[in-house]
C-alpha positions as semicolon CSV with decimal commas, in nm:
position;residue;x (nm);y (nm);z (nm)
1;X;-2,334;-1,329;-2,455
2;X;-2,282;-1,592;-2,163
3;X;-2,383;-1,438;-1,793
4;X;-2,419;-1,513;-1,435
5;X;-2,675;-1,790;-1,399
6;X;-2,822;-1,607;-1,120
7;X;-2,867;-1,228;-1,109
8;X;-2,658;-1,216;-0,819
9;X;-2,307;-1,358;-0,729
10;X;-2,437;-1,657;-0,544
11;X;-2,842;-1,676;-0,606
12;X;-2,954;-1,405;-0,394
13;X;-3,241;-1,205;-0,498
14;X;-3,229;-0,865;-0,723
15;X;-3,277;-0,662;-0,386
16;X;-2,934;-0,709;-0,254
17;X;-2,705;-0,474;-0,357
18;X;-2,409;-0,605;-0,535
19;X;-2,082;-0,471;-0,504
20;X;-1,811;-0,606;-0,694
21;X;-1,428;-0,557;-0,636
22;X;-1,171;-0,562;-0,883
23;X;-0,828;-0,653;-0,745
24;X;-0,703;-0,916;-0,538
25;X;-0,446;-0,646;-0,369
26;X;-0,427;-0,549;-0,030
27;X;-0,633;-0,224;-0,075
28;X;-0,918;-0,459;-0,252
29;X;-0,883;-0,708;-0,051
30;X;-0,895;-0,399;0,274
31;X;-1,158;-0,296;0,085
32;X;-1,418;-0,590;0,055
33;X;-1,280;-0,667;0,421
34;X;-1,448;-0,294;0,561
35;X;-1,751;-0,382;0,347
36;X;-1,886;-0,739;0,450
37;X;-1,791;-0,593;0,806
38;X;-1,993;-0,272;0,799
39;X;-2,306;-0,427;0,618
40;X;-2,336;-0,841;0,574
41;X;-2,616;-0,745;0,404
42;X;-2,414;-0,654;0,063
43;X;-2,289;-0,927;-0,146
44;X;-1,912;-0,866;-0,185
45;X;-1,713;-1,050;-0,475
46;X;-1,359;-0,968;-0,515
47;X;-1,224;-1,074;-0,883
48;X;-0,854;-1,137;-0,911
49;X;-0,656;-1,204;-1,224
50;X;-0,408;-1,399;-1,103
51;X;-0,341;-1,500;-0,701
52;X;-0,450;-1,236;-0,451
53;X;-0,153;-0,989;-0,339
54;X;0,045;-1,085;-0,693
55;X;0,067;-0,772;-0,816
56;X;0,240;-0,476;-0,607
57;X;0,141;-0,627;-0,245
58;X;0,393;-0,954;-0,294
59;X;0,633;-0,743;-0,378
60;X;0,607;-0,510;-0,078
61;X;0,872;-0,430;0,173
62;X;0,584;-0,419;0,438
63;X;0,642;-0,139;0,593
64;X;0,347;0,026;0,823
65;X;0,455;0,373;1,041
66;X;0,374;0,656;1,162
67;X;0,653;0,852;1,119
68;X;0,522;1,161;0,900
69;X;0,489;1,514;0,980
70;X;0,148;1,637;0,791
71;X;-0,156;1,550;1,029
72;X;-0,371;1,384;0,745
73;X;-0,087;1,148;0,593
74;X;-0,021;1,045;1,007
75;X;-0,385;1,036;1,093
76;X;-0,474;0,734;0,772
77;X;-0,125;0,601;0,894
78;X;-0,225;0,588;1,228
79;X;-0,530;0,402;1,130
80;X;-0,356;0,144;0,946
81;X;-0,126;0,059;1,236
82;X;-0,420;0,051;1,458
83;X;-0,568;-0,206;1,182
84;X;-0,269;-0,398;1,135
85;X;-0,231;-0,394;1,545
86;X;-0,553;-0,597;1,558
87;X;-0,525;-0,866;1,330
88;X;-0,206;-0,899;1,511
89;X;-0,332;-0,953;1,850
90;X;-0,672;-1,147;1,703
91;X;-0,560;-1,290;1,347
92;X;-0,236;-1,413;1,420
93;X;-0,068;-1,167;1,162
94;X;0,288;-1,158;1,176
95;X;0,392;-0,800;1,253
96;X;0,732;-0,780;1,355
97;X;0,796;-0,459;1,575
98;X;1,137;-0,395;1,453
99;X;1,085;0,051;1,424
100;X;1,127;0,275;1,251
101;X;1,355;0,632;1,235
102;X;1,311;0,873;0,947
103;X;1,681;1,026;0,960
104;X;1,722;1,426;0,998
105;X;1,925;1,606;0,727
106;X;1,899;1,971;0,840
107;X;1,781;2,166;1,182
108;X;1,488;2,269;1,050
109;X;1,352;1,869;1,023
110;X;1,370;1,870;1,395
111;X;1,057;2,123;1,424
112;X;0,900;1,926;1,181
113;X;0,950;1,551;1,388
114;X;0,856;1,741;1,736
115;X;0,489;1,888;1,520
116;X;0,472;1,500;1,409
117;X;0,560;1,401;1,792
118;X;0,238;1,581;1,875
119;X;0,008;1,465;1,604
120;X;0,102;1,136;1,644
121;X;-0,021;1,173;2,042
122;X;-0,385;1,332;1,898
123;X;-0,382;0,963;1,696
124;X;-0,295;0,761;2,067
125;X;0,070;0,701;1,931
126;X;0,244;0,822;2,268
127;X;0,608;0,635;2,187
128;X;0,753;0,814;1,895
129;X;1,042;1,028;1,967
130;X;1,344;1,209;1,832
131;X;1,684;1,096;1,824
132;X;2,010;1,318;1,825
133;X;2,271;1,166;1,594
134;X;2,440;1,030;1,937
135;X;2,144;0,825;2,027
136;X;2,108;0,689;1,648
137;X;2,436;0,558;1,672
138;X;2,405;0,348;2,014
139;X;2,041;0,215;1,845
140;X;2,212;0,130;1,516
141;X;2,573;0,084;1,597
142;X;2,662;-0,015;1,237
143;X;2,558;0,337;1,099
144;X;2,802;0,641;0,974
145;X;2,579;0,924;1,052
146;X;2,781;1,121;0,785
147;X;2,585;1,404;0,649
148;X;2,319;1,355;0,918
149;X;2,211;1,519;1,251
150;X;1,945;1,257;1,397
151;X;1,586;1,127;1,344
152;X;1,272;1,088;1,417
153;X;1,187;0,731;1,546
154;X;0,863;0,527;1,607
155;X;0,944;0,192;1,801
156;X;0,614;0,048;1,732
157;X;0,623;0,070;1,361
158;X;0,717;-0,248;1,171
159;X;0,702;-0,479;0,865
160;X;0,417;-0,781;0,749
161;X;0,450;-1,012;0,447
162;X;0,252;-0,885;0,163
163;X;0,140;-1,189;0,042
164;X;0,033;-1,345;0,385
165;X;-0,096;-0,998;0,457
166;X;-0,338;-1,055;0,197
167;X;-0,400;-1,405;0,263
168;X;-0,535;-1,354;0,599
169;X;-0,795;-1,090;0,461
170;X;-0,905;-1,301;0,211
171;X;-0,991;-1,588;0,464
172;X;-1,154;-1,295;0,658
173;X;-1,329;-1,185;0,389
174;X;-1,473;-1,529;0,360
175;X;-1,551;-1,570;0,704
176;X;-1,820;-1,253;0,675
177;X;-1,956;-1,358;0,384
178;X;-1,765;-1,227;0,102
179;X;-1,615;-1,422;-0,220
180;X;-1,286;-1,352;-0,355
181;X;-1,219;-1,575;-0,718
182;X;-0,880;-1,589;-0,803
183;X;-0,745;-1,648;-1,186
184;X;-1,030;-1,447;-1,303
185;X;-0,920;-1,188;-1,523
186;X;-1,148;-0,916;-1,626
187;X;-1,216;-0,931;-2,009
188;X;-1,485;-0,688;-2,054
189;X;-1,762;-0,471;-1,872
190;X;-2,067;-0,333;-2,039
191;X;-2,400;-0,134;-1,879
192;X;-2,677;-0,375;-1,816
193;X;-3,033;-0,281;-1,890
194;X;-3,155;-0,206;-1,586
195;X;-2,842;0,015;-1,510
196;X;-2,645;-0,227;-1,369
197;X;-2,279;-0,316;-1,467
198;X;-2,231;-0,618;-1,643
199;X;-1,847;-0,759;-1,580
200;X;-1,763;-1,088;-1,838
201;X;-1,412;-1,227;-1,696
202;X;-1,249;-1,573;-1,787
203;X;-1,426;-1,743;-1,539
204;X;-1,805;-1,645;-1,650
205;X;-2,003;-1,324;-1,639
206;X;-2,100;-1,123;-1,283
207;X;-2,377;-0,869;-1,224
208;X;-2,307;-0,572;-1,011
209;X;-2,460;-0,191;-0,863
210;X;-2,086;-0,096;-0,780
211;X;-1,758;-0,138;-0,880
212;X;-1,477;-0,074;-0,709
213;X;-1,133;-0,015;-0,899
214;X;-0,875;-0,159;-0,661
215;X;-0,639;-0,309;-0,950
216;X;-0,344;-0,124;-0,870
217;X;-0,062;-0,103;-1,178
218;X;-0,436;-0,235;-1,372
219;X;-0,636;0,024;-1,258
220;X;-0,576;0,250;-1,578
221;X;-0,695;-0,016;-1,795
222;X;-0,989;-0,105;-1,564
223;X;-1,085;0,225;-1,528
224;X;-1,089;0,271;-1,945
225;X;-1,309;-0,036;-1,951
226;X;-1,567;0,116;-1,691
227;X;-1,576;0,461;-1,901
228;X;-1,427;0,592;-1,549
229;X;-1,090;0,667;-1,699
230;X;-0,772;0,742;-1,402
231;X;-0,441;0,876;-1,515
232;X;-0,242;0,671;-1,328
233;X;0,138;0,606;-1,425
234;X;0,284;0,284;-1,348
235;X;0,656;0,278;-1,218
236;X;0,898;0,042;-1,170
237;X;1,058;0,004;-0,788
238;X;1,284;-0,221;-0,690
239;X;1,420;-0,407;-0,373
240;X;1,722;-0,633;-0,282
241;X;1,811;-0,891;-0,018
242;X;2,112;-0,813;0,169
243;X;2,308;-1,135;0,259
244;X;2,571;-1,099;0,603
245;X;2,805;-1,302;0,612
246;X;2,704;-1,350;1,026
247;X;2,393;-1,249;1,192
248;X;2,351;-0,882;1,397
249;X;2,350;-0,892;1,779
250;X;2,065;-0,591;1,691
251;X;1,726;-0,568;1,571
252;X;1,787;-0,244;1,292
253;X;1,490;-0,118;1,249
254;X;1,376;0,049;0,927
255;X;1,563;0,354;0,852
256;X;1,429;0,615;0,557
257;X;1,729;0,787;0,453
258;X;1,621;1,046;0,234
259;X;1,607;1,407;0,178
260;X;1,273;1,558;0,013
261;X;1,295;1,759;-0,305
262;X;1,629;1,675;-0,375
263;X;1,557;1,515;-0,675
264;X;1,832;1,203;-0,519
265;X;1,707;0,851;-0,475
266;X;1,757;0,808;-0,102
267;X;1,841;0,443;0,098
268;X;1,607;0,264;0,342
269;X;1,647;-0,076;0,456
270;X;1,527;-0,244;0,737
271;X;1,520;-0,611;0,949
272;X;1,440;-0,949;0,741
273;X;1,616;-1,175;1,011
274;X;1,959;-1,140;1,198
275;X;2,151;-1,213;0,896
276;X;1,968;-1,042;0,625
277;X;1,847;-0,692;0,559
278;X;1,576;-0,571;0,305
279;X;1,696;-0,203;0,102
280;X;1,568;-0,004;-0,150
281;X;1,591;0,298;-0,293
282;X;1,338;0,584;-0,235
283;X;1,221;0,885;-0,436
284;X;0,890;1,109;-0,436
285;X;0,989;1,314;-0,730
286;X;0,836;1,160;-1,110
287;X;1,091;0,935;-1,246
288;X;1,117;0,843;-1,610
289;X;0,856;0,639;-1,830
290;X;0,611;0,380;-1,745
291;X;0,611;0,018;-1,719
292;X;0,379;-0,225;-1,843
293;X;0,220;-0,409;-1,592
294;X;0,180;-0,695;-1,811
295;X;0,561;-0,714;-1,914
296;X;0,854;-0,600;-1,669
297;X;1,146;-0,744;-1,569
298;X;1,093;-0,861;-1,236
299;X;1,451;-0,863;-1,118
300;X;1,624;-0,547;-1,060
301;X;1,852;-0,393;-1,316
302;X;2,285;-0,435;-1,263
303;X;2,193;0,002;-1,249
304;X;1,965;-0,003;-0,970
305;X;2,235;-0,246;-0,778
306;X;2,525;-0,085;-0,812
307;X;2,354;0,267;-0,699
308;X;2,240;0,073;-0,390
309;X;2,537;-0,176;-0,339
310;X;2,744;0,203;-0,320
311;X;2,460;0,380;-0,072
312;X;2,456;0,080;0,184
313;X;2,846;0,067;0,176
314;X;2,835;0,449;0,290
315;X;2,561;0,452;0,504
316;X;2,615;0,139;0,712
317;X;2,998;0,044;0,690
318;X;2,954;-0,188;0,959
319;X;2,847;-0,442;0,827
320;X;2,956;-0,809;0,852
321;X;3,080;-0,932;0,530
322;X;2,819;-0,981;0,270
323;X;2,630;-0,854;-0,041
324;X;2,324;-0,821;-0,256
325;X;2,182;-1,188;-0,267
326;X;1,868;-1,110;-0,515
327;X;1,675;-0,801;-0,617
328;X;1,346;-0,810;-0,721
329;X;1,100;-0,536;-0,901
330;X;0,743;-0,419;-0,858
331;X;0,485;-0,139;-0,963
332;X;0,411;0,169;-0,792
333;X;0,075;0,265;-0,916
334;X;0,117;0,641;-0,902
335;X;-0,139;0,954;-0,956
336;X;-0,015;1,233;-1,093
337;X;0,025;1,401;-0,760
338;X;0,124;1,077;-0,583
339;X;-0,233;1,079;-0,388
340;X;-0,435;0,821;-0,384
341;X;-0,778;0,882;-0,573
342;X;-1,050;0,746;-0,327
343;X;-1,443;0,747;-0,376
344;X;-1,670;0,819;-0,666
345;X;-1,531;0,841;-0,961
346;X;-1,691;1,176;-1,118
347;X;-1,776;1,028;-1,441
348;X;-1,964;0,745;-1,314
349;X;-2,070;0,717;-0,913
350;X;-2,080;0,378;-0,948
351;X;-1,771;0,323;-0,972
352;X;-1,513;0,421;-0,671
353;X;-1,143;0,462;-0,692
354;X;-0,926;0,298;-0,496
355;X;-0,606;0,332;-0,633
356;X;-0,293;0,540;-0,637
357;X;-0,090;0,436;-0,355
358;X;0,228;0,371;-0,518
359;X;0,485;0,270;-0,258
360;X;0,244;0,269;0,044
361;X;-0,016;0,008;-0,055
362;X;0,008;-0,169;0,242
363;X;0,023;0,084;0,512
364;X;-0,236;0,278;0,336
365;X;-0,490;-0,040;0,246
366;X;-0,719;-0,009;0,532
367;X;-0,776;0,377;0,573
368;X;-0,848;0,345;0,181
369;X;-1,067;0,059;0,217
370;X;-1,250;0,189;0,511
371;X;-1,328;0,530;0,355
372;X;-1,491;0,369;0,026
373;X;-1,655;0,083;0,230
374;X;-1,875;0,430;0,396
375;X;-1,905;0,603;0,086
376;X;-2,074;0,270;-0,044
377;X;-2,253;0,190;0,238
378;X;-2,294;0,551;0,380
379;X;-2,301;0,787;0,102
380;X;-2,015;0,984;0,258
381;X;-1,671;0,916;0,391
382;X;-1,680;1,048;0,766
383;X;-1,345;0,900;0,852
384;X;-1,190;1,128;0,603
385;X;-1,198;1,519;0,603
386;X;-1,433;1,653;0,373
387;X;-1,160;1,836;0,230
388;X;-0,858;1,568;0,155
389;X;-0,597;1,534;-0,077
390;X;-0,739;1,168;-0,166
391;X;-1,044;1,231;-0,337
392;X;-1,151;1,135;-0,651
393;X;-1,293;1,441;-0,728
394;X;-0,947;1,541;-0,834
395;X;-1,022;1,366;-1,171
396;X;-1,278;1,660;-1,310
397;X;-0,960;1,862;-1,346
398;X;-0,780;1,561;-1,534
């Protein structure tokens, strides 16, 4: 068997704790970025399969907000902004501000957006408010607010590019002292002899103490390979591009038009530029089957465009002219309880999760990666509750 020249990544001596992430995504790539940060001392490879942010991230709507009601999923939210806010102002990351309103379908969801008002404010997000269905018509004027009685609405949220997203932390990663090969697809990983993991890929052999599984619709596969098994379910999404025939004297922001436990898909869509929205459909409840990540058809089906062609028609009748242009399709990696699993994985503490954040990937990347950067370098996760729905622990049960 063919390994690493060196017993390190890059030459260094046996002493230097080797961390190795698999998954080019944005939560590996949040990941690595949290750990060459926190301790330069570490030597951080990220492997990659194909290009980094191919998987799930490229295929992203973007989306990072606030605009939740339960204090942890706003407080990791929160962070992420915050994160996203500063490679912004020091990176040169696009984030376009467009907003963001999470529309209200009964009186009861106003209670809920003033309790998210509030725990939004104990994060230092003072500008989300709600809207009365009055006030969501003058901000979107091409809306029927048929059915609906308002929203809740954060004007600081926004959208990135998934790919560039993950770009620009790659080049950061870099920059600190980190390695990130891309096209190297994990073959095979066996226990060294001096308890070390040995990982063989296509591109040669790597030594390392940790492993972190960041490899998203993957990770089930990688985990199975680690003897850290995850029961994750891969799902197919999709999204469209919504062509105008003329462009929108407005910025809409993104609007989440869905009703929990329905069991309905429900619409969002947001800005791309003046003449061209991004929509989707939206659903928290299990939907049927998995997909393979290695073999899905990466346009969306004439089902999935019809349902949404009908669902923007209602929602937004005013519209210039236009249609669907293109739809694409991407994997949510989902947990069984559509939580991420973050940290040690029980089986084997040298491996951590981080994985499971079907549908918010992006948003959630750098609370996830910041949480098992600690545990790594730390031994605990202090920017987490010791008590949270995210970790791994969960997997003893499964």
């Amino acid at each position: 068997m063919r390994t690493n020249e060196l017993s390190g990544h890059k030459g260094e001596p046996m002493s230097q704790r080797r961390v190795v992430v698999i998954g080019g995504g944005a939560v590996g790539l949040a990941t690595a970025v949290h750990l060459t940060k926190m301790d330069q001392s570490l030597d951080v490879l990220v492997l990659e399969a194909d290009y980094v942010g191919s998987g799930s991230s490229s295929r992203s709507v973007g989306v990072v907000e606030t605009q939740y009601v339960g204090e942890f999923d706003i407080a990791v939210r929160a962070y992420g902004r915050e994160f996203c806010d500063e490679l912004a102002e020091n990176e040169g990351l696009r984030f376009v501000r467009t907003g963001y309103v999470r529309l209200a379908s009964q009186e009861s969801d106003f209670k809920d957006y003033e309790l998210s008002i509030k725990r939004q404010q104990d994060c230092g997000i003072f500008d989300a408010r709600v809207l009365d269905k009055s006030e969501v018509e003058k901000l979107i004027p091409q809306i029927s607010m048929n059915g609906r009685l308002g929203g809740l609405y954060g004007p600081s949220d926004g959208f990135l590019d998934g790919h560039l997203y993950c770009s620009l932390l790659t080049e950061i990663i870099t920059r600190q002292g980190g390695k990130v090969l891309q096209n190297t697809k994990v073959v095979g990983i066996e226990n060294s002899t001096d308890g070390a993991i040995l990982i063989e890929t296509t591109k040669g052999n790597f030594i390392a103490d940790e492993v972190v599984n960041a490899a998203g619709g993957w990770a089930r596969q990688i985990g199975d390979l680690l003897g850290a098994p995850v029961p994750l379910v891969p799902q197919l999404h999709s999204a469209a591009l919504i062509q105008m025939s003329g462009p929108l004297d407005n910025m809409i922001p993104m609007v989440m038009d869905y009703v929990p436990g329905s069991g309905q898909a429900g619409l969002y869509f947001r800005f791309e530029r003046p003449d061209q929205l991004v929509a989707g459909l939206h659903i928290e409840e299990a939907i049927d089957g998995a997909a393979d990540p290695d073999s899905y058809s990466e346009t969306g089906t004439p089902e999935f465009i019809a349902e949404l062609a009908e669902l923007i028609s209602e929602r937004l009748p005013g519209l210039p002219d236009g249609g669907i242009s293109r739809a694409w399709s991407g994997i949510y990696p989902l947990t069984e309880d559509r939580s991420p699993y973050v940290g040690s994985h029980p089986s084997n503490s040298k491996v951590k999760c981080a994985l499971g954040a079907g549908g918010n990937g992006i948003q959630l990347s750098p609370a996830i990666g910041r949480a098992v950067a600690e545990e790594i370098i730390l031994g605990k996760m202090p920017s987490l509750p010791e008590s949270n729905p995210w970790t791994a622990a969960r997997l003893i049960s499964g």
